[in-house]
N, C-alpha and C positions, 0 to 999 in steps of 0.2 A: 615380799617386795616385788611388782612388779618386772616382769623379764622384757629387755627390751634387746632388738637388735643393732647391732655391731655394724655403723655404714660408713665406711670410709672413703669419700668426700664423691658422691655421687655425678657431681655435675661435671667430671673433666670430659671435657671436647673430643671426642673420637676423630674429627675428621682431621680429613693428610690434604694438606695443601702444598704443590708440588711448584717448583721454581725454577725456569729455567735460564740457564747461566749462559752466555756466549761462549764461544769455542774460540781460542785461537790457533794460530797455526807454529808449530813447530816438529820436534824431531821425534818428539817422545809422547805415545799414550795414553788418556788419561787411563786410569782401571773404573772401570766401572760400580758406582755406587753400592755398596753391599751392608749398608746399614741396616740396623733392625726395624725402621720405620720403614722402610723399602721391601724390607722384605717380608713384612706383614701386610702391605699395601697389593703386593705382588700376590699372596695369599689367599684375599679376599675380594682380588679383582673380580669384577665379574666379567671378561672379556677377557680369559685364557689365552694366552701365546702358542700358536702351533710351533712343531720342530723348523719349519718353513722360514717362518717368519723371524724365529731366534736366529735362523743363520743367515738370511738377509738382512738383519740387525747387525751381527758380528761382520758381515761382509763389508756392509756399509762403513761400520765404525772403523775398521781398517785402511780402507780407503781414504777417510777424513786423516786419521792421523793425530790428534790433536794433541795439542802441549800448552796445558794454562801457567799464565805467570802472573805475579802480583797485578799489572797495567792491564791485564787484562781479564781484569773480574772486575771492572768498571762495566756501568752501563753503556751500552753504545748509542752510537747518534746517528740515526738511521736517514738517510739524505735522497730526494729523489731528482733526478736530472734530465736534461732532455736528449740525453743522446741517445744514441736508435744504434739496432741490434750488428755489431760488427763496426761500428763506428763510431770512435769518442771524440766528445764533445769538452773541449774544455777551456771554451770560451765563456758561458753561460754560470754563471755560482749554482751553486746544488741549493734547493729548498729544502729546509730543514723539518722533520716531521717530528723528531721527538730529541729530547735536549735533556739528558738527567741533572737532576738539582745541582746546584753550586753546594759548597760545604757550609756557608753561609745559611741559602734555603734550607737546606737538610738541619741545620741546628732551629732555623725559626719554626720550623715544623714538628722540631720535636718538641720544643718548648710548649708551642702550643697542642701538642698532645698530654704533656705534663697538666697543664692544667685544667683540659677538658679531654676527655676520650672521645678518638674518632669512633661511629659507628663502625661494627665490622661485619651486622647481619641486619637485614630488615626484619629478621623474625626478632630482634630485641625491640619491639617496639609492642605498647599496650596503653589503650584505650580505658581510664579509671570512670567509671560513670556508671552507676545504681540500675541495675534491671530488675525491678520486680519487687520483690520483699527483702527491706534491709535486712540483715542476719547480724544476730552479734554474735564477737566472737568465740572461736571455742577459748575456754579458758579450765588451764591444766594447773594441779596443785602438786606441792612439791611431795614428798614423803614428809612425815612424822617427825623421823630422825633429823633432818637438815634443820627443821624448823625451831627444833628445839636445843639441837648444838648452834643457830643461830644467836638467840636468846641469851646461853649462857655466856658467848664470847661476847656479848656487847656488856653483860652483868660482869664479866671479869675484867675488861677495861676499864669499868666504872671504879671497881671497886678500888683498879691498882692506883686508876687515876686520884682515886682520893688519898689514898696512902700516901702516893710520890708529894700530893697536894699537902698534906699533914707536914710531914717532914720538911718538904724544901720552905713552907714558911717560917719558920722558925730556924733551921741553919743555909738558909738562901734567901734573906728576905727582899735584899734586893731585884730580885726576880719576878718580883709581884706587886712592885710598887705603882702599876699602873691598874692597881686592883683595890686601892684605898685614897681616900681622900687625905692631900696633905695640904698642907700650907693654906686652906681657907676656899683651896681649889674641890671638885668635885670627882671621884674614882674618872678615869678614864674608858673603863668597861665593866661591866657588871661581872663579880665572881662568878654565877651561875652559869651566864650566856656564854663566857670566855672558857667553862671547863669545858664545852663539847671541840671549842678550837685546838687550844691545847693540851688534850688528852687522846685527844680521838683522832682530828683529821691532821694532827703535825706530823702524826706517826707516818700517812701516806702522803704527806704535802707533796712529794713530790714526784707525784703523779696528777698534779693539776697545776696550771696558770704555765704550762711548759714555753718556754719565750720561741717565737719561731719568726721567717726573716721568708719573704716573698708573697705568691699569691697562696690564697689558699684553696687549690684547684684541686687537682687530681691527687697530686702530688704534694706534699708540704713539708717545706724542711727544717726541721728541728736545732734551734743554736743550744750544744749540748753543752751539759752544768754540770757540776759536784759539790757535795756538800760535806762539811768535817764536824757538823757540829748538831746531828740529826735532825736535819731541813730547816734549821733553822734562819742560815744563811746559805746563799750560793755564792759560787763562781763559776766565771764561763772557763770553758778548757780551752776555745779557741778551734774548734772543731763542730764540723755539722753532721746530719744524719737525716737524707732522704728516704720520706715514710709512705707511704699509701695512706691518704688522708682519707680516714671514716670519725673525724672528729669536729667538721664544721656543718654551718645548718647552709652549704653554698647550694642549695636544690636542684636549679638550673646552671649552673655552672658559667654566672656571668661575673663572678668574680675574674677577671683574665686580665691582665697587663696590655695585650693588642687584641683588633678585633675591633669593628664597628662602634661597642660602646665607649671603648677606652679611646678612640678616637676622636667622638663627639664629643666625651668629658676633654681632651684638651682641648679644643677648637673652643671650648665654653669657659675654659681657664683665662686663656689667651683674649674672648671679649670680655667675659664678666669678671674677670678674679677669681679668688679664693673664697670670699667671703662678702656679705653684703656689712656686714658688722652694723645690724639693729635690728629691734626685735619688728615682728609683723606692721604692729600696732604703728609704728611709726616709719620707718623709711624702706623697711626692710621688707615688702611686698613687689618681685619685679614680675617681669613678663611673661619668665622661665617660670617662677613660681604658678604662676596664676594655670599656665598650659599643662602645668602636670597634675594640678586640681581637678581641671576639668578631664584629662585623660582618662584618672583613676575611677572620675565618678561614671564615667562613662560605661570602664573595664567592669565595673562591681553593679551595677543597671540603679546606677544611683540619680539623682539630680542635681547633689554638689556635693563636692566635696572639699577640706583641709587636710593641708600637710604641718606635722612635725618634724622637728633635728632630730626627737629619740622617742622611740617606742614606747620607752616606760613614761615618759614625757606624756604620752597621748593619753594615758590610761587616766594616772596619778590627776591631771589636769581635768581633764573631762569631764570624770566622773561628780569633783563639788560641782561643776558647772552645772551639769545634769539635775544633779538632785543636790542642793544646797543642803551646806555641815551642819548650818543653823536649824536646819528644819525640823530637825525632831526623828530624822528618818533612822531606820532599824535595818539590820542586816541580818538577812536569817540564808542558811545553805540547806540544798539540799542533797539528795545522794547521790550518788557521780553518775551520769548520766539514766537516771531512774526518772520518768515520766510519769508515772503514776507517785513518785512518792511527790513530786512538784506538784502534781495538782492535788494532792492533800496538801501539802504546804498556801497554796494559794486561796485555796477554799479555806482553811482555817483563816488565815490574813483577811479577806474578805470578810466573812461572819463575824468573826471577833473585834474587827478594826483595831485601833492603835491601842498600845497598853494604857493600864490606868484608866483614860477617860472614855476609852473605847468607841471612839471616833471614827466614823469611816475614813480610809487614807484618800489622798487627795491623786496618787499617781502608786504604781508598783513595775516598779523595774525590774525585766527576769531578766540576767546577764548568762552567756554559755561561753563557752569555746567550740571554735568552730573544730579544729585539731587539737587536742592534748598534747603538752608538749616531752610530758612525762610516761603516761601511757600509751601515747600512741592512739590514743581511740578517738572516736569523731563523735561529733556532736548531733542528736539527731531532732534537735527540736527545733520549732519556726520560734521565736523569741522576740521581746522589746530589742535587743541586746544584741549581737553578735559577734564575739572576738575573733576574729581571724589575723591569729598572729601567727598560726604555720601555716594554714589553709589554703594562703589567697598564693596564686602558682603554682602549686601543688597536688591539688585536687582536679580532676574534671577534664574535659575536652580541650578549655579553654584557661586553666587555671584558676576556675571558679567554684567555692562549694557549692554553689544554686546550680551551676550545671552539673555539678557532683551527682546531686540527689534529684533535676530536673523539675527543680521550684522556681516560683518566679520572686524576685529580689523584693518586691513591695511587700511581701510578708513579712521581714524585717524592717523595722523601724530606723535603729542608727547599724551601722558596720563599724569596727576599729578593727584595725590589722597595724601591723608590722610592714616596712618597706627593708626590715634586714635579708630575711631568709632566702626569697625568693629574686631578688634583685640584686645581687651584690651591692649595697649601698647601705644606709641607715634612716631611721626615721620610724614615725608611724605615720596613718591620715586615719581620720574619721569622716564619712558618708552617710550621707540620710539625704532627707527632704531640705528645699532649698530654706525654710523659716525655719528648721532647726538648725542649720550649719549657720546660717546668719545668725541667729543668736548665740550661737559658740562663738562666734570668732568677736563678741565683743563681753564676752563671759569669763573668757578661757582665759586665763591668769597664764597661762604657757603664749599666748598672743602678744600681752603684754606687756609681760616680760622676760618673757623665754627669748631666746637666739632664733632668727629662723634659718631655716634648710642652706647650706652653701650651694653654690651654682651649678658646683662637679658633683654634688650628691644628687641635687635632682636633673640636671642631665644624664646621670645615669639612670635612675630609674627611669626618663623617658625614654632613654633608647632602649633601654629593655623592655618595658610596657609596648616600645613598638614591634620590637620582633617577636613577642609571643602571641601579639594580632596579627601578624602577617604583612604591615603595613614597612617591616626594613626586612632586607632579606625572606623573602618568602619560604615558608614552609622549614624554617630554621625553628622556629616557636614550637611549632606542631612538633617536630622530633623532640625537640625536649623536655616535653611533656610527656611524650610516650616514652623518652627512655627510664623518666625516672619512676613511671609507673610500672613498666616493666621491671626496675631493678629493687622497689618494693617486696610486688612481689616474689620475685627470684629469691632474694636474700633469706625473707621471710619464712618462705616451705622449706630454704635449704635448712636454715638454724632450728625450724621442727623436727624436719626428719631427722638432724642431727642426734635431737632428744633436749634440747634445750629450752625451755620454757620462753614464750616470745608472749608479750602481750600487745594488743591494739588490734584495729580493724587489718583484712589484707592489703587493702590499696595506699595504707598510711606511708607515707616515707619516712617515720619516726617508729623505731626496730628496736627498742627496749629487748633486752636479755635480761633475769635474774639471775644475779650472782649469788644471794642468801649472805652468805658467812664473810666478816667484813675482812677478817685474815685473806679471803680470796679475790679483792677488789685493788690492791696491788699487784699481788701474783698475777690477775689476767693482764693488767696494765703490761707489768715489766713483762710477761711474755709475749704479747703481741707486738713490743718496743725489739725486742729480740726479733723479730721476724719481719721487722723493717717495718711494722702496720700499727697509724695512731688511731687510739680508740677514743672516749669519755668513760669514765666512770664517776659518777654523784652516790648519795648515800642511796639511788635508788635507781633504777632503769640507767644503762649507758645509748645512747642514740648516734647509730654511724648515719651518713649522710649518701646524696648518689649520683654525683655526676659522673660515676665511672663507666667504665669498660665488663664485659659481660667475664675476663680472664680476671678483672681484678674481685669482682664479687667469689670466682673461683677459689681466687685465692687468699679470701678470707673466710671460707667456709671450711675451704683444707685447714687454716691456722686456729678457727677455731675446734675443729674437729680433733687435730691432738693436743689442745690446750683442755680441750672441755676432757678429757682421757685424764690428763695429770692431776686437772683441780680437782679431777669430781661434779663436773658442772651440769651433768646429761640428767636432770631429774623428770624431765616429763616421761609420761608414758607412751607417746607416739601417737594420741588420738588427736592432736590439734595437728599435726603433721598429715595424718591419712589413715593411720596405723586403725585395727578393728577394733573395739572395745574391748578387753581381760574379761575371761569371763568372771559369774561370781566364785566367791573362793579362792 
């Protein structure tokens, strides 16, 4: 078995940042700071205190005298006046230079650092965009042993599963009565599809749908629950639990209660309402709608675009539009982002044409994703198709895969994306040419009869689509773009070196970890819930998110560093992190 080393949590901040406090005046002394961050500071100064200078220090500080008291460990309020040296002036009011917060300010500041991190370095900033020759990633395999004690612990839940399944229908049949057809009625869920619910994920249900109450910033607070009857039911306790949120897809971090856009969406409340309440097709196309159409097609180097209420709306819908149910069309995959095995697949299709009558096809749609949203990896092909449903904010200079990899947009046909991730909002849009969105938009069964977008959703997305142009707040876009490419990749090399298996490209902001053994997909939940930090776990890759702070990624690389200790979870060998090759043998 591979030997790997022992790093226990590499990134903490060495630097001393020094504060100083006001003095006031009284009878008594302070003593002078003799802590251990002082005195390793002292240490490694590089500008040594002569014997000289220590006792014009002591002299000094004698002289001052000082005695601090609770009123005065306030900030002071530093006033300049006009009176002249020897002579007070105390006609004229003093101009005030500096005013510290009200207790008011100081909470709305802090809130809003709850939901977004302020910067604390210019060096957290990074620039996501393709020089040269894409590379794929390294990708690390587990041991043997993991793989195969995986295996068995999913073979022995089946197995027990079926047992408990045996028995409880015959002396609990009540319990399954939504598993068979009664009264003329039709089962309510299919026996097979229902045993992986409950058997498998009821065991950890509750480490998922966790109910939670605010924004989902930085920070997110958890309404905590219990349950008596193994997840099957809850109750709230009536108590909450502030987490470090690495469990939502909030990218740029415009999810926020105040703040520019949360502003605009009232002012948009207040003219347009809540809702237009009708779909496109009839009343439900206004002015707001029409502006954020043409924003996005703009943002994407489109020539029109439409917007949806819901993402999956876009997809689900589009797609018959596209290529009609009736038509005889086939669906064939190929291997996950493998280019060569696509155009074997297309070359076949081409040559053979359609089954049976062997017809040449009349159109072939190659669909990609632009960001995977499971593994993290990026898509590297020009395509009819292009999903960007993590991609679009995310990627690039500007928030765009085409500046990702430095292509020009008309190599793509249609775009679909998502307006959740990236926007704090909801929705998807589809972009392309301005004759094929016109024939969408009288195609699209989501046009319709689908709902269209509310006022306060696409208000939001255009006030966020404008500060990541630059056109509200300048140069507020630009950082949020770099931080969350910087916190990609920070996160990314830290959980390598750790020794944990990461998959996806570097610059992804989707951070997959394998867990392998599904016994260990609770345990990481409930331990990082123990250490105040919300994560995701699915049956496959869990994905933290990154509008944070450079101390908070710190401090989930410490929580996984002795989590990954307890569970067992360090199986890479350290060459996707840095580490040399093993040799052979």
């Amino acid at each position: 078995m591979p030997q790997r080393n022992s790093i226990r949590n590499p990134f903490i901040s060495s630097n001393t940042t020094a504060v100083a406090i006001p003095q006031g005046e009284g009878p008594t002394a302070r003593r002078p700071s003799t802590s251990k961050g002082n005195r390793l500071t002292q240490f490694f100064s590089s500008s040594p205190k002569t014997k000289e200078q220590l006792t014009a220090q002591a002299a000094l500080r004698s002289q001052i005298n000082p005695a601090i008291s609770a009123p005065s460990l306030s900030l002071p309020t530093i006033s300049l006046s006009t009176a002249k040296a020897g002579e007070a002036n105390m006609d004229e009011p003093p101009t005030t230079l500096f005013q510290p917060p009200s207790v008011a300010e100081a909470k709305r500041q802090a809130k809003a650092d709850a939901q977004f991190a302020p910067l604390v370095s210019q060096n957290h900033r990074y620039v996501s965009k393709v020089s040269g020759e894409f590379p794929d990633p390294v990708m690390d395999e587990a041991p043997y042993y993991y793989l195969l004690t995986t295996y068995i612990s999913y073979l022995v839940l089946i197995i027990f599963g079926h047992v408990r399944d045996f028995f409880g229908k015959r002396f609990t049949p009540e319990n399954y009565r939504h598993l068979k057809p009664a009264n003329g009625y039709a089962a309510l869920n299919s026996d097979f599809d229902n045993f992986y619910v409950r058997r498998l994920k009821l065991r950890i249900d509750d480490c998922f749908a966790r109910p939670t109450t605010g924004v989902p910033g930085r920070y997110i607070t958890l309404l905590d629950r219990k349950t008596d009857n193994f997840n099957k039911n809850y109750q709230f306790t009536g108590t909450t639990t502030e987490t470090l949120n690495m469990s939502s897809y909030n990218y740029l971090g415009f999810a926020q209660s105040e703040g520019p856009c949360a502003d605009a969406v009232e002012e948009t409340v207040k003219k347009y309402g809540i809702s237009v309440a009708s779909p496109r097709a009839d009343s439900g196309t206004s002015d707001l709608a029409l502006e954020v159409e043409d924003r996005i097609a703009k943002f994407v180097g489109k020539q029109s675009a439409m917007v949806f209420s819901m993402g999956f709306t876009t997809n689900a819908s589009s797609f018959p539009a596209l290529v009609a149910r009736l038509s005889g069309a086939m669906i064939s995959s190929f291997k996950h982002n493998d280019m060569g095995d696509l155009e074997k697949l297309l070359r076949e299709s081409i040559s053979q044409g359609q089954p049976r009558t062997h017809r040449p096809w009349k159109k072939i749609l190659v669909v990609v994703e632009g960001l995977y949203s499971m593994e993290g990896t990026i898509g590297t092909s020009s395509t009819s198709l292009l999903m960007k449903a993590h991609s679009i904010g995310a990627l690039g200079p500007r928030g765009a895969v085409f500046d990702y990899f430095g292509i020009d947009p008309a190599e793509v046909d249609i775009l679909m994306g998502t307006l959740t991730k990236s926007f704090g909002a909801n929705g998807g849009y589809v972009a392309g040419d301005k004759h094929i969105i016109d024939k969408l938009r009288i195609t699209n069964a989501a046009t319709i009869y689908g709902e269209s977008p509310t006022p306060p959703v696409l208000m939001q997305i255009l006030s966020s689509l404008k500060i990541i142009s630059g056109e509200l707040m300048p140069g507020q876009g630009e950082e949020r773009l770099q931080r969350i490419a910087f916190n990609s990749r920070y996160l990314r090399l830290g959980l390598k070196r750790l020794g944990y298996i990461v998959y996806g490209h570097d610059d992804s902001p989707i951070i997959p970890i394998l867990l392998y053994n599904p016994a260990k997909m609770p345990a990481f939940s409930h331990e990082m819930l123990r250490r105040k930090i919300s994560v995701v776990i699915v049956g496959y890759p869990a994905t933290p998110l990154s509008p944070l702070a450079h101390d908070d990624l710190d401090r989930l690389l410490a929580a996984c560093d002795e989590i990954g200790d307890v569970l067992q979870l360090k199986f890479s060998t350290g060459i996707a992190g840095g580490a040399d090759h093993l040799p052979d043998g």
